[in-house]
Structures are given as C-alpha cells and as structure tokens.
C-alpha positions as CSV (number, residue, x, y, z in Angstrom):
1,X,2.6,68.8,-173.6
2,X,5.2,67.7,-176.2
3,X,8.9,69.3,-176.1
4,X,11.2,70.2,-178.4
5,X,13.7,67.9,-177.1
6,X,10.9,65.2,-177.9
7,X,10.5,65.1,-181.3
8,X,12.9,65.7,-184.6
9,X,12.7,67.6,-187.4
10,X,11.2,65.2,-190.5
11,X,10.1,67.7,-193.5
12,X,7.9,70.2,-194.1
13,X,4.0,70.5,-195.8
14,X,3.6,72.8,-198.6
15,X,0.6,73.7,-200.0
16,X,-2.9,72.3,-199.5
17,X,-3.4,69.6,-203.4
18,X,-7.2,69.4,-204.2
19,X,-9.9,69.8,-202.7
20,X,-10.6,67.5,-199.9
21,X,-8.1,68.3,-197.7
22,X,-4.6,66.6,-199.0
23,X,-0.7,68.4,-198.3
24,X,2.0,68.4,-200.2
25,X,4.5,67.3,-197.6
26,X,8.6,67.4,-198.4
27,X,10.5,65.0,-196.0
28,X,14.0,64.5,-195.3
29,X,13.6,61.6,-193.6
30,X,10.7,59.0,-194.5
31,X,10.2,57.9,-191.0
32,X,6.7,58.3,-190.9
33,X,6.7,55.4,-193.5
34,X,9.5,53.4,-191.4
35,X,8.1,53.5,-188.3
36,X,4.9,53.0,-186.1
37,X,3.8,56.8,-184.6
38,X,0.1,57.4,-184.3
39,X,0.8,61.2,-185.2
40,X,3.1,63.2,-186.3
41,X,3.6,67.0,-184.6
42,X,3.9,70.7,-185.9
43,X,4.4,74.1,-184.2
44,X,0.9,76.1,-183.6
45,X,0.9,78.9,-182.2
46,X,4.1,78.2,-180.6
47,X,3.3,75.1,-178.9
48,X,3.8,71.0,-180.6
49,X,1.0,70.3,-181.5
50,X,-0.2,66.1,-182.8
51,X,-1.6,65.7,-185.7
52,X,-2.7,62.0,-187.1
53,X,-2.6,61.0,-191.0
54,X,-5.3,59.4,-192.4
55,X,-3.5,58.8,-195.2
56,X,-0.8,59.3,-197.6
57,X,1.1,58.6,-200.8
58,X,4.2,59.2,-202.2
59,X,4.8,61.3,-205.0
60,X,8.4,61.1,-205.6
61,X,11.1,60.0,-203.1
62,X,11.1,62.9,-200.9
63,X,7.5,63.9,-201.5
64,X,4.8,62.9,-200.3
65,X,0.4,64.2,-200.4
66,X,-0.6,63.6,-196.7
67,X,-4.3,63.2,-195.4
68,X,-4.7,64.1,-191.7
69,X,-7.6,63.4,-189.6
70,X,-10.4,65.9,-189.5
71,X,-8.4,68.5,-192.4
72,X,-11.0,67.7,-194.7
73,X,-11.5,71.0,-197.1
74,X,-8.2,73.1,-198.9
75,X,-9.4,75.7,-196.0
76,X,-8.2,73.7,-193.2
77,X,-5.4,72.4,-194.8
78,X,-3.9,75.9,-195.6
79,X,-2.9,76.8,-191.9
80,X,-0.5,74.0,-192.6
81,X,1.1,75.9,-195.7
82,X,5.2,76.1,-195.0
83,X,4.7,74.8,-191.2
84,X,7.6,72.3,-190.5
85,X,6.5,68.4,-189.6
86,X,8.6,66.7,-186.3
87,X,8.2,62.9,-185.4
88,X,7.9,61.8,-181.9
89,X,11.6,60.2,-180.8
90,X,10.0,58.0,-178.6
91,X,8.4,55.8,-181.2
92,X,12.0,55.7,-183.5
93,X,13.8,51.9,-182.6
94,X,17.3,52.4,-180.9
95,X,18.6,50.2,-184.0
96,X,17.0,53.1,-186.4
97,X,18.0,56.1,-184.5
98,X,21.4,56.9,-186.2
99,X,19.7,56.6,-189.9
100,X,17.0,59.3,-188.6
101,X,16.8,63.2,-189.1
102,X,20.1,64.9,-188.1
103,X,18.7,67.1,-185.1
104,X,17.7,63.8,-183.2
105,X,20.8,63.8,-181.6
106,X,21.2,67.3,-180.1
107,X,22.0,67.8,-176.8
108,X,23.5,64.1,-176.6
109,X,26.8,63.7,-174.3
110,X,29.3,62.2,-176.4
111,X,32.0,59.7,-175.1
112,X,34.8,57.8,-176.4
113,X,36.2,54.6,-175.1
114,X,39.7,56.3,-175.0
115,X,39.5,59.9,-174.3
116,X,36.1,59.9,-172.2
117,X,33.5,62.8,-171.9
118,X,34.3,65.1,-175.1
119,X,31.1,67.1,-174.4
120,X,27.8,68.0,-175.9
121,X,26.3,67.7,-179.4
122,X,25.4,71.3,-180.2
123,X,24.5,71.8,-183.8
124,X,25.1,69.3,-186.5
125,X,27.7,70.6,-189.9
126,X,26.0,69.2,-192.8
127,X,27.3,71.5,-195.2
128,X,29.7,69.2,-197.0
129,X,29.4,65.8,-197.6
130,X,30.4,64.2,-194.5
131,X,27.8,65.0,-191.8
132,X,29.7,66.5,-188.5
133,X,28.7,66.4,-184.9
134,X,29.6,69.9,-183.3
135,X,30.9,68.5,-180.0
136,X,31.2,71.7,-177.1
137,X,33.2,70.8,-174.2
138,X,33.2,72.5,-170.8
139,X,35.2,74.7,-171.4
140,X,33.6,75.8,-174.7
141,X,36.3,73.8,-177.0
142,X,34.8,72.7,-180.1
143,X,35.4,69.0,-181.3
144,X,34.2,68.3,-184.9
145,X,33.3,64.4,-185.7
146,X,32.1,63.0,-188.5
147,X,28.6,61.4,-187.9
148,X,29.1,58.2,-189.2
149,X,28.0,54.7,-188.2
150,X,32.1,53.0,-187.6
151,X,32.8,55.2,-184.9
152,X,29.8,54.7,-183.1
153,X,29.8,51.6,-180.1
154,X,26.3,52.4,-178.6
155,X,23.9,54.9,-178.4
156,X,21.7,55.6,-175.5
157,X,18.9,57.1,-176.0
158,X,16.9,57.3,-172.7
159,X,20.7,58.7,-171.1
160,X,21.1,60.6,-174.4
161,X,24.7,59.5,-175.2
162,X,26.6,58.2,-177.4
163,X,29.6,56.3,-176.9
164,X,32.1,56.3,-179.8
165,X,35.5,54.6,-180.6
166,X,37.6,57.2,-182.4
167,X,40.5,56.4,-184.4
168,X,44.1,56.2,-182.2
169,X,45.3,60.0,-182.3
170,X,42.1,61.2,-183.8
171,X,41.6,64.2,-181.3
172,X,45.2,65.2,-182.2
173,X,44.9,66.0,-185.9
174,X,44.7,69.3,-185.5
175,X,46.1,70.2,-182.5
C-alpha cells in the first residue's frame, strides 16, 4: 500500500482531451519527465493508488496531455477530472530532491551545524517569493528558513533530515 509520506504532490489532471482516452495534466514540477518512475499515483477512493503513462506530450511548460495504461475512452478518463497527481519519492535522485515539489520535504528533522536539532518541517510558506520551511520545535516554537540551496550541507533522505549551515546569528534576527 503506498503512503502519503511516500510520494509528493506533482500536479493535477484536468479534463479528459479527445476521444481515446488522453488528460489534460497541470504539473508543478516536471518530474515525471526528469526522472525514471514506472507510475505515477492519485488518491481513489481514499487510498494511493499507481497509475502508469503510456504516453504523453507537453503542451506548454506546465501542461502536459497524458496517456495512461488501460484509460482508453473519454469515459474512463473522466474519473480522473480535478484528482491531484503524486510521484513516488523513492525513484527522485538525492542530487534532485531539493529542485522537486515543495511537500517532499515534510516531516524532515532539520539540523544546523551550529545550533543542532531546530525541529520538524511542518508546512512549507510559499506565499512570497522566497520559499520558507516552517520549522516546529519541541516546544512548539516556530523557526522560519528560507528553502534555498546555500544553506543546505546534506540531505538525507532515508533519515529524513536535512542538515543546514545557517548564517552566524541567523536564529537571532528576530529574537
């Protein structure tokens, strides 16, 4: 059975185009195109659920008409109207994983070379232009830090945690 904590958040289909079976599919992340997965997964009836392409092509750079295996009439292929599309994290190369969807690391214990534990990533802040991890400590303190590649020493994702060098005096700012 596939988990939640298994898989990230890549797009979502649309609408069924033509006839033969073919979904309109908006991604977030192209992934799918990056990487080597045998399937990708959505939610049925509450449970994950794989589904493999046939084929695709891209329409425009975050669109995509997608072909799955055995959805072969615009019947079949509206039960996957609106349903979001995940990707399997264990098929994503460590050397990829930062670039991928933002929920991928949820739930990650964060570290930093000076300060140690700072806690778990518990949501992501992506409404303004620089992507934040939402950091809850044990004692339900929230640390905000920006998601970005210079902080970041290693990532480990069969631990899931990331190790980070933050500025000197960075936890400080607005203390």
């Amino acid at each position: 059975m596939i988990k939640r904590d298994e898989i990230i958040k890549i797009g979502q289909f649309n609408k069924p185009h033509g006839l033969d079976g073919e979904i309109s599919f908006t991604f977030t992340d192209d992934i799918f195109d990056r990487e080597d997965s045998p399937y990708i997964v959505c939610p049925i009836d509450g449970i994950f659920v794989p589904f493999f392409i046939e084929e695709y092509r891209f329409r425009s750079d975050n669109m995509a008409l997608v072909k799955l295996i055995d959805i072969d009439s615009a019947e079949k292929a509206r039960m996957f109207t609106n349903l979001d599309v995940y990707y399997p994290k264990k098929y994503i190369k460590d050397e990829e994983a930062f670039t991928t969807g933002k929920d991928f690391f949820l739930d990650y214990t964060v570290f930093d070379i000076e300060y140690g534990k700072l806690g778990v990533i518990t949501s992501i802040d992506d409404s303004t232009a620089n992507v934040l991890f939402v950091i809850e400590d044990d004692n339900e303190e929230v640390v905000l830090v920006p998601a970005v590649d210079e902080f970041v020493e290693s990532i480990d994702n069969d631990k899931k945690e990331i190790h980070l060098k933050l500025p000197h005096g960075f936890l400080h700012i607005n203390s």
